[in-house]
C-alpha positions as CSV (number, residue, x, y, z in Angstrom):
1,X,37.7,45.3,-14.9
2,X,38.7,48.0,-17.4
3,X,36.8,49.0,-20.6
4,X,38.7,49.3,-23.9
5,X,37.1,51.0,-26.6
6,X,37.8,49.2,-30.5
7,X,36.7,50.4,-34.2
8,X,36.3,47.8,-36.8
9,X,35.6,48.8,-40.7
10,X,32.3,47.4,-41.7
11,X,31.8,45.7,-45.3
12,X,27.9,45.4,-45.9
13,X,26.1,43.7,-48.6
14,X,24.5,46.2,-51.1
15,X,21.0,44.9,-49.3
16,X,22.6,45.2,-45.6
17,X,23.8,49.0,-46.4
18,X,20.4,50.1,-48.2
19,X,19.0,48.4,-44.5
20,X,21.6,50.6,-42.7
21,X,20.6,53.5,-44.4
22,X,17.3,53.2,-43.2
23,X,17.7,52.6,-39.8
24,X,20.4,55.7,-39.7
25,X,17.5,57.6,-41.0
26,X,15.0,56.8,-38.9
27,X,17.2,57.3,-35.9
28,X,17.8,60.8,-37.4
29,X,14.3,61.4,-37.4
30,X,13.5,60.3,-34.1
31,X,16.3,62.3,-32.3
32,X,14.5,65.7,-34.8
33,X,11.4,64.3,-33.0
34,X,12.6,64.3,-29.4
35,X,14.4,68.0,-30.0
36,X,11.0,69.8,-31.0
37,X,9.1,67.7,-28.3
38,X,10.6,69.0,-25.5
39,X,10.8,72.4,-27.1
40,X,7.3,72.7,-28.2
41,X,6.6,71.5,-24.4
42,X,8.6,74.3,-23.1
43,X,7.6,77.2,-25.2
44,X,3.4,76.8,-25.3
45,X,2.8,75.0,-22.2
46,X,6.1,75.6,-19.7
47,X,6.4,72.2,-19.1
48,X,10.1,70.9,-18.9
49,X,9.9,67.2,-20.7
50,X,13.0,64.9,-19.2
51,X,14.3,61.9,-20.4
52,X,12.4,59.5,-18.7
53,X,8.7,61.1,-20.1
54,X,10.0,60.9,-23.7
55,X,10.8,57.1,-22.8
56,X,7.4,56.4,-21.9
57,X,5.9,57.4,-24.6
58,X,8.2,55.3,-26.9
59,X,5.0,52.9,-27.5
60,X,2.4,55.3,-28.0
61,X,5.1,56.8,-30.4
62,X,4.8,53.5,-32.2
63,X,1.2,53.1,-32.4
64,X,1.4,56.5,-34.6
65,X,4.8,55.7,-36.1
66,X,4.4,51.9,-37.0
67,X,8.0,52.1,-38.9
68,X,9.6,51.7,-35.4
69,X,8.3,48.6,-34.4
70,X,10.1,46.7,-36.1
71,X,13.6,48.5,-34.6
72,X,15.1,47.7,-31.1
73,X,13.5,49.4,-28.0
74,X,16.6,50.3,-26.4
75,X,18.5,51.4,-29.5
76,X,15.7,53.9,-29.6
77,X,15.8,54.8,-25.9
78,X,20.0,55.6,-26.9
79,X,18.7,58.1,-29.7
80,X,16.5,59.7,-26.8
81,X,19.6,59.3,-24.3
82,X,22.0,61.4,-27.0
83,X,19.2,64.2,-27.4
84,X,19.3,64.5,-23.2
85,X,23.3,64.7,-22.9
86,X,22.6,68.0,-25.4
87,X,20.5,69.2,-23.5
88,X,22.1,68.4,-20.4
89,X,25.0,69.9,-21.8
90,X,23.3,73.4,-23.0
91,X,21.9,73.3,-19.5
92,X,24.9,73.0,-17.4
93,X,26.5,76.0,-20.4
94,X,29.2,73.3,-21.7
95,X,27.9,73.2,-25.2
96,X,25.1,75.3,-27.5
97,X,21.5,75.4,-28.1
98,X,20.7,71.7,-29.6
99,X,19.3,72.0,-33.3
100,X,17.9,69.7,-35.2
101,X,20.2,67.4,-37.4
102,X,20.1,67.1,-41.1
103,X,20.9,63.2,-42.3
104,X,24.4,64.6,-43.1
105,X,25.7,65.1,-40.5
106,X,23.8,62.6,-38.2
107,X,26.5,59.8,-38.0
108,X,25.0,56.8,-36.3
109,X,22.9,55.1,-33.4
110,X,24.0,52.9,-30.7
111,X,23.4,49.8,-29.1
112,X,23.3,50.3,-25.2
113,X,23.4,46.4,-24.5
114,X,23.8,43.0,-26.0
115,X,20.4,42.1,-26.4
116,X,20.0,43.4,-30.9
117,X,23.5,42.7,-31.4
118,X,26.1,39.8,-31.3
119,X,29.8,40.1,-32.3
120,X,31.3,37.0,-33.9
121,X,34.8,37.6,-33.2
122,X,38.4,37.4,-30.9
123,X,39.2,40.5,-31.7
124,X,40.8,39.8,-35.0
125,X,38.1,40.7,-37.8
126,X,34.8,38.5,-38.2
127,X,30.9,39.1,-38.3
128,X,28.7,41.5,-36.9
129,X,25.5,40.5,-36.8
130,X,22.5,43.1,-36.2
131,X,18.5,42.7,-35.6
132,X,16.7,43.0,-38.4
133,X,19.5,44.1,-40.6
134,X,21.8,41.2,-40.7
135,X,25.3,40.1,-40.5
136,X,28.5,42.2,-41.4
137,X,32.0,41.0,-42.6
138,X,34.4,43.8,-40.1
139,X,37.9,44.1,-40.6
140,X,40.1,45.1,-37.7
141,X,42.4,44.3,-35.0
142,X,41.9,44.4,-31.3
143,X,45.4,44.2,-28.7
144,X,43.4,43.2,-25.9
145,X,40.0,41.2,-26.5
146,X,37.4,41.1,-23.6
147,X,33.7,40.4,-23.2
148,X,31.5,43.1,-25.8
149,X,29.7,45.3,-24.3
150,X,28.5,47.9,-26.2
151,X,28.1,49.0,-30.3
152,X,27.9,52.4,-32.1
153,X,27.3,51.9,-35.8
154,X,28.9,55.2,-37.2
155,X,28.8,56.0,-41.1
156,X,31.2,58.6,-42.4
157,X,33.1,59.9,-45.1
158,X,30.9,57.4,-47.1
159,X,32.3,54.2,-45.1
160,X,30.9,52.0,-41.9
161,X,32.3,51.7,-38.9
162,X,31.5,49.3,-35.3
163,X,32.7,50.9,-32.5
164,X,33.0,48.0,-29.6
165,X,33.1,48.4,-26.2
166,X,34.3,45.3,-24.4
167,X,35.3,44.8,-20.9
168,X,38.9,43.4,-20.0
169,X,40.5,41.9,-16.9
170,X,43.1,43.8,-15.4
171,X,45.2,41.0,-15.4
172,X,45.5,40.8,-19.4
173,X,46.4,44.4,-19.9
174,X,50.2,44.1,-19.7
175,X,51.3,46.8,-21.5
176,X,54.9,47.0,-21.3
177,X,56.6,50.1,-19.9
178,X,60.8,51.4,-19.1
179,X,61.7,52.8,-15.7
180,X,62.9,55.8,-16.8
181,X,61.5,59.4,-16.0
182,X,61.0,62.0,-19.0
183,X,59.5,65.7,-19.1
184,X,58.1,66.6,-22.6
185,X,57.3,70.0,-24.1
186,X,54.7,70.0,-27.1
187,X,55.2,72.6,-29.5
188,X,54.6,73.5,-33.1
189,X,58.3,73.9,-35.0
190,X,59.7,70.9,-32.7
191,X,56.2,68.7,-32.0
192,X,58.0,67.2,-28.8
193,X,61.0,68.0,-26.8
194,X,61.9,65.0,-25.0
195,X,64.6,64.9,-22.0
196,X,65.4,62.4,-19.1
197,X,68.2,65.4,-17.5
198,X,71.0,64.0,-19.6
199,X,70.1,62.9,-23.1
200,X,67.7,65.5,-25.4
201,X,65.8,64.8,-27.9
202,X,63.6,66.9,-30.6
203,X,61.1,65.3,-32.3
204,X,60.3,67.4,-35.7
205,X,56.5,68.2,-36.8
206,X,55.3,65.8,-39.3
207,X,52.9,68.4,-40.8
208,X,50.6,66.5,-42.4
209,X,47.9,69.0,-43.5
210,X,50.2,71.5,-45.1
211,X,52.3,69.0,-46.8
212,X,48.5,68.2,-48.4
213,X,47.3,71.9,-48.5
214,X,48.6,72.3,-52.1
215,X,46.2,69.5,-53.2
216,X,43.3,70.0,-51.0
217,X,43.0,73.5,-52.6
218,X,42.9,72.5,-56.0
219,X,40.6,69.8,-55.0
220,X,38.7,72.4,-53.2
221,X,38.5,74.5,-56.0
222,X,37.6,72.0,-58.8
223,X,34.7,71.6,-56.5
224,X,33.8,75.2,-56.4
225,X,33.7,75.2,-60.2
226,X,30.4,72.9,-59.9
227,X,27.1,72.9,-59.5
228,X,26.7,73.8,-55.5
229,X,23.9,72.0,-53.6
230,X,21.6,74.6,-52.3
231,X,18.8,73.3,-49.6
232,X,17.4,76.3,-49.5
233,X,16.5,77.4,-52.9
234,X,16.0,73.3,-53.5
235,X,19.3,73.0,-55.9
236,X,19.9,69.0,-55.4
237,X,23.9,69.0,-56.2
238,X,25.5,67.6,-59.5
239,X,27.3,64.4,-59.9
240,X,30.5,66.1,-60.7
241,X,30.0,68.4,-57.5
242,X,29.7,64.7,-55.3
243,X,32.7,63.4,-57.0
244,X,34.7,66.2,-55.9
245,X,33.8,66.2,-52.8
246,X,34.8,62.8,-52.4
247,X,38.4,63.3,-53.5
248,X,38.6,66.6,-51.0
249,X,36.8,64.0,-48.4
250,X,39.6,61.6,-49.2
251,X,42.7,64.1,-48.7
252,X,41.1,65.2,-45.5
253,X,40.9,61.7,-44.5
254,X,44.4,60.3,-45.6
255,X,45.8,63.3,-43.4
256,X,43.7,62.5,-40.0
257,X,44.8,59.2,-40.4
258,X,48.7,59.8,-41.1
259,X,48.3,61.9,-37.7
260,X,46.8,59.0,-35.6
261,X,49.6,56.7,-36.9
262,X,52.2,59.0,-36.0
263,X,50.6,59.9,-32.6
264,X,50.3,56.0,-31.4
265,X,53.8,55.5,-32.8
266,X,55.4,58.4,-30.8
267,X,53.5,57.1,-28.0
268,X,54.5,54.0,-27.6
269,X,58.7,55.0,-28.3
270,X,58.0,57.6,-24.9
271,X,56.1,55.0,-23.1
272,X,58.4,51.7,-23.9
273,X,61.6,53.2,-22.2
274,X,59.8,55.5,-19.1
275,X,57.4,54.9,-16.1
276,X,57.1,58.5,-15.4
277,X,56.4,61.4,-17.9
278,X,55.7,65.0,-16.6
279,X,54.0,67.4,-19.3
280,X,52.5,70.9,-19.4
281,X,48.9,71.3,-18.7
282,X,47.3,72.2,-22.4
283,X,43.8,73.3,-23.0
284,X,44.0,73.1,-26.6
285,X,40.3,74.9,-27.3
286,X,41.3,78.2,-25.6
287,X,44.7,78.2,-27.5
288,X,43.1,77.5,-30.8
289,X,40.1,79.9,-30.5
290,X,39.1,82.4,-33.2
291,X,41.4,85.8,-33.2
292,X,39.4,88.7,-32.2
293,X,39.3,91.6,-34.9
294,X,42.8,92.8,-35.2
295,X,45.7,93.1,-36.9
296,X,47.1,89.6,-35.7
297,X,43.8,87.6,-37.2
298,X,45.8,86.0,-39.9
299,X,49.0,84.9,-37.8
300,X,46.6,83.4,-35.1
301,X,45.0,81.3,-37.0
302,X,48.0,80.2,-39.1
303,X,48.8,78.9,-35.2
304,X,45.5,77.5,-34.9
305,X,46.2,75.6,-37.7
306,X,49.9,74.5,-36.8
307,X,48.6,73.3,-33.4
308,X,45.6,71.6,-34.9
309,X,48.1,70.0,-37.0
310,X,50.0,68.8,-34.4
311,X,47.4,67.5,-32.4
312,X,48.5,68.5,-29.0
313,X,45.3,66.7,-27.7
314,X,45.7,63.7,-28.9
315,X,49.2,63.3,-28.2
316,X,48.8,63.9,-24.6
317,X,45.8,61.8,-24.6
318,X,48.0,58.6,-26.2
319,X,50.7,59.2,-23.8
320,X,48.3,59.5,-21.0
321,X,46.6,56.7,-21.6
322,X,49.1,53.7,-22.3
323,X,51.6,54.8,-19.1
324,X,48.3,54.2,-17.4
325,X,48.0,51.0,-18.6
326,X,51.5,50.2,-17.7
327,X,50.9,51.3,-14.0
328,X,52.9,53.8,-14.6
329,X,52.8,57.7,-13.5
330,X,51.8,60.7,-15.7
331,X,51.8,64.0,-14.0
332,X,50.6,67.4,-15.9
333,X,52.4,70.5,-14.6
334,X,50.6,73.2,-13.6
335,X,51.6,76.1,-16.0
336,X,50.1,79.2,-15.1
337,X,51.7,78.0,-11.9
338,X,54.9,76.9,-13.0
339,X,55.9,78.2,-16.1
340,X,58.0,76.2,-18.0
341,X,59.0,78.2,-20.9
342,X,59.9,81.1,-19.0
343,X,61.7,79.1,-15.9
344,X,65.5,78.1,-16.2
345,X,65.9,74.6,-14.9
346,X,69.3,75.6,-13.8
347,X,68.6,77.9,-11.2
348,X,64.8,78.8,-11.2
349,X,65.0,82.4,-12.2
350,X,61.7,82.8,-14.1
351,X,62.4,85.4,-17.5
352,X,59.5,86.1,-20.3
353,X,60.4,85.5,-23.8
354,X,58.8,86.4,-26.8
355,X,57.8,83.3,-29.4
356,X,60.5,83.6,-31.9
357,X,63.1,83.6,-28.9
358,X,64.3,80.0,-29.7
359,X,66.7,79.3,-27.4
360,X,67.4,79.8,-23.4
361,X,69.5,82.2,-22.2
362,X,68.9,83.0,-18.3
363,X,70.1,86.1,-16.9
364,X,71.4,85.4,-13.7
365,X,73.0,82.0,-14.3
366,X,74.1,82.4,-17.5
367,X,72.6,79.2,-18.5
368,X,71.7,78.5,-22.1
369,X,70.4,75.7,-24.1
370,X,67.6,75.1,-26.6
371,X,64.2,76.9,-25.6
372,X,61.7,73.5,-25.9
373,X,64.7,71.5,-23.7
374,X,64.5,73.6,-21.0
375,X,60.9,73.7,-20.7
376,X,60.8,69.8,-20.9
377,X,64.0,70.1,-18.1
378,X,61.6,72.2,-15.9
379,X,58.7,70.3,-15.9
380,X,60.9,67.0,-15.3
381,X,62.7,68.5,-12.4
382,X,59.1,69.8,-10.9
383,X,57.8,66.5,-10.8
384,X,60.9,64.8,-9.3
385,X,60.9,67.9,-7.3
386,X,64.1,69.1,-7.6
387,X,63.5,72.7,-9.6
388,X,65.3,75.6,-7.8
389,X,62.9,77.6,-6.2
390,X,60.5,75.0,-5.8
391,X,59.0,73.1,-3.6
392,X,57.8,70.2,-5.5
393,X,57.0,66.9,-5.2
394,X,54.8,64.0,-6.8
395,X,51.7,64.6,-4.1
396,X,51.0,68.3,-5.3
397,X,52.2,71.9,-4.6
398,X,50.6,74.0,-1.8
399,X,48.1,71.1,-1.5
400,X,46.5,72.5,-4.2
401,X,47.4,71.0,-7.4
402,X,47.0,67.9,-8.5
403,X,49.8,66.2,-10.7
404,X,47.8,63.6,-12.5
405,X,45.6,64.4,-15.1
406,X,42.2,63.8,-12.7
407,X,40.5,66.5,-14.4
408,X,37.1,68.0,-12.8
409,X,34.3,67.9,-15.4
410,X,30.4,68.3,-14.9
411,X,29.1,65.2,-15.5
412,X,25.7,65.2,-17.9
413,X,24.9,61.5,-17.0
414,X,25.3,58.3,-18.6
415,X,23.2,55.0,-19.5
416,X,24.4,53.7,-16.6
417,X,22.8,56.5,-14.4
418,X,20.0,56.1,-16.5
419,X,19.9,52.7,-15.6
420,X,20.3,53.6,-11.4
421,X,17.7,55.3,-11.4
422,X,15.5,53.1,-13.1
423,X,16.4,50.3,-10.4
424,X,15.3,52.9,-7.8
425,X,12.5,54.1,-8.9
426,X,11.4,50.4,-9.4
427,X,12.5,49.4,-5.9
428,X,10.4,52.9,-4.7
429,X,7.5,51.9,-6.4
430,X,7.4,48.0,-5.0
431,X,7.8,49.2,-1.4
432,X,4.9,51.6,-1.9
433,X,2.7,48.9,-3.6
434,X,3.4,46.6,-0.1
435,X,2.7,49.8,2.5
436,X,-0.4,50.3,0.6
437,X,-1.4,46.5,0.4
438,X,-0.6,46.4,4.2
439,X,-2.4,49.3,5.1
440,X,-5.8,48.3,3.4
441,X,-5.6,44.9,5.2
């Protein structure tokens, strides 16, 4: 059983969406609640408040707070789930200090089970219908329907989303892959260098932000020309000032969503001819991190931006992803390890280059071709294992490696832990209740 994940627009009612405003709102305020609980806790009385503790006290929350009573128990337990993964997180040093969340920029709530929610649907448009809100018309398309699990309402960039969660037999995802074998180099001037040994392929950047940066700075600075909100000083913005932010909010949007279409088509050309792809291991957060104070501030973050623009991330992930469905093999080359830019894939001489060296030229073997072709030539070779001065193969190198994309990351818990540990500490509590019982008789 597999679990797709699938976003439908939402069209409310002018009643439904003044309801969803509400309950968005009081989910933001709840999750402000839980924040300065379990800091208040901490800081007067050094008394480290958990998840559990804050779910307790859900109903003597609503005794004082009546406006909760009428919303779902365990949407409210997810609000109090969300404010534990930050802390988790800020804990374990994977993300910051949690703060409290102003209403813009708290998107949504979720709906852990099926029990305030039921979808009306195959997977192609139809009704959601919520507790004490009411039913939704939802436009979108699903490739593989299943049983719903879970919801997220999410509001943003003034439109509503359903984000579904349904569970899918293995048997009906049949994605349809080649039997070829590919490496791929992702890069900013050519966005993918694609070779199977013998045929090459570049794939240009689509650049989709700065083809829009022209118009997203004179939106930008119509904006700037109005009346700026100030929470501080308690300047409420101008009507003018919200209508230019929606056309900059609009441009921003048109451009994230040219990129996912472009990514999902790219995908599925690489994936419908080849069973195996081998690409470079990326971690796109340390490559795109602020430029320390130098001369070179500018040019990094003019790559920031080209990579960004690119998406490296969510290329790989697409990729990734339907080869995987396809029962195919995707293998991510190690390369601190291996080097694929530097590496010729004739002979395995390994020689720096500088950036603006655009095209291969090895100094031993004399052999030359385009720079991004023979890095997508190395990492193709390495996974067959095949590269010269290698030894290589699909299971790992020095038994240290892994090829697939199994990537080690501290876990911060989930509902369904949540939900384990409920079961045991129910189970715990029974058998203590029957020793006790047995020992008085």
């Amino acid at each position: 059983m597999a679990t797709r994940r699938i976003n439908f627009r939402l069209y409310p009612t002018k009643a439904v969406e003044e309801k969803l405003f509400y309950h968005r709102r009081m989910h933001q305020l709840l999750y402000n609640a839980a924040v300065s609980n379990r800091f208040t806790q901490y800081e007067k009385f050094g008394h480290k408040v958990d998840y559990f503790e804050q779910q307790n006290s859900l109903p003597a929350f609503k005794e004082v707070w009546s406006e909760y009573k009428e919303m779902g128990a365990h949407t409210l337990q997810a609000t109090l789930k969300r404010v534990d993964f930050a802390f988790q997180r800020w804990f374990k040093g994977l993300g910051k200090r949690p703060r409290y969340k102003s209403i813009r920029h708290y998107s949504g709530w979720t709906y852990p089970d099926k029990q305030s929610w039921r979808c009306h649907s195959i997977g192609n448009n139809g009704y959601l219908e919520l507790d004490k809100i009411g039913s939704i018309q939802m436009r979108g398309k699903a490739r593989i329907w299943g049983t719903p699990t879970t919801c997220i309402i999410v509001y943003r960039n003034g439109k509503w989303y359903a984000s579904i969660t349904v569970n899918v037999d293995d048997e009906l995802i049949n994605r349809k892959i080649g039997v070829g074998a590919v490496g791929i180099d992702i890069g900013c001037k050519a966005a993918m260098a694609i070779t199977d040994g013998e045929e090459h392929q570049l794939i240009a950047a689509p650049q989709f932000l700065r083809k829009a940066e022209k118009l997203i700075k004179k939106a930008s600075k119509d904006k700037r020309r109005k009346r700026t909100p100030n929470h501080r000083k308690k300047v409420k913005a101008s009507r003018r000032w919200k209508q230019a932010q929606k056309k900059v909010t609009k441009l921003y949007r048109k451009v994230a969503n040219q990129r996912a279409n472009w990514v999902h088509q790219v995908a599925n050309r690489v994936v419908g001819g080849n069973s195996l792809v081998a690409t470079e291991k990326l971690e796109v957060n340390k490559m795109t991190r602020k430029a320390k104070k130098g001369k070179r501030k500018k040019q990094k973050a003019g790559i920031n931006k080209s990579i960004l623009d690119v998406g490296f991330g969510m290329l790989r992930s697409a990729i990734q992803y339907k080869v995987t469905e396809g029962g195919g093999v995707f293998i991510e080359v190690p390369t601190k390890k291996v080097k694929p830019s530097q590496t010729c894939p004739n002979c395995g001489y390994q020689h720096p280059k500088t950036l603006d060296e655009r095209e291969h030229r090895c100094l031993k073997c004399d052999f030359v071709c385009d720079r991004d072709i023979a890095a997508a030539l190395v990492m193709l070779y390495w996974a067959k294992g095949i590269l010269p001065g290698y030894g290589t193969c699909l299971v790992d190198v020095d038994g240290s490696v892994p090829t697939s994309s199994t990537k080690t990351r501290k876990s911060c818990g989930s509902m369904k832990q949540i939900a384990q540990a409920k079961r045991r500490k129910s189970v715990a509590t029974a058998a203590g209740d029957a020793e006790t019982r047995s020992s008085t008789q």
